[in-house]
C-alpha positions, 0 to 999 in steps of 0.5 A, spaced: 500 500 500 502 506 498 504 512 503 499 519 501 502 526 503 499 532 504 505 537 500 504 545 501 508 548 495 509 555 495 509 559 489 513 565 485 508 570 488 509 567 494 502 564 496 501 556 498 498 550 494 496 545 498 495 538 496 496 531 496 500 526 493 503 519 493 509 522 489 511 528 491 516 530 486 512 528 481 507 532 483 511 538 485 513 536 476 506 536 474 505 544 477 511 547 474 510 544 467 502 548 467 498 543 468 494 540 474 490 545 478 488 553 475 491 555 481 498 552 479 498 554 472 496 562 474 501 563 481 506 557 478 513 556 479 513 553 486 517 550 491 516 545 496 516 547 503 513 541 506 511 535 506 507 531 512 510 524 514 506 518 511 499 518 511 496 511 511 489 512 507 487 517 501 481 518 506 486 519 512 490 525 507 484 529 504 480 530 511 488 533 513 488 536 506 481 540 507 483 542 514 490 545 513 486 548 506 481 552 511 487 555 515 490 562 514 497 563 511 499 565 517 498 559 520 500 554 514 506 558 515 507 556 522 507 548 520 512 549 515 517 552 521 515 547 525 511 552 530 507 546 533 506 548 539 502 554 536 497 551 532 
């Protein structure tokens, strides 16, 4: 079974794309070459700033997913750097 991860990419313009994947470099590929999400295609290229420790499920990484999309920048800014106490 293959692990997911949920992947926060941070693009030219400085926002965040936060997805999941079971490949990370293969998807942080697919943004910078224009395809995948409009977003991606609009703010591309990216860098990848995070990436979570495996998931067991697809369903285990989309509600992360959702979750860390409903956050502010600030906040996801805050997970990158590790600030886990102030989440």
């Amino acid at each position: 079974m293959k692990s997911w991860y949920l992947y926060i990419a941070q693009a030219r313009t400085g926002r965040f794309y936060t997805g999941i994947t079971v490949d990370t470099q293969a998807r942080l590929d697919m943004h910078n070459s224009g395809k995948g999400s409009r977003f991606a295609v609009q703010q591309g290229p990216f860098v990848l700033v995070y990436v979570s420790q495996p998931l067991e499920s697809s369903i285990e990484a989309r509600k992360l997913e959702i979750t860390v999309k409903s956050w502010s920048q600030k906040k996801k800014k805050m997970l990158i750097n590790g600030e886990w106490s102030l989440l």
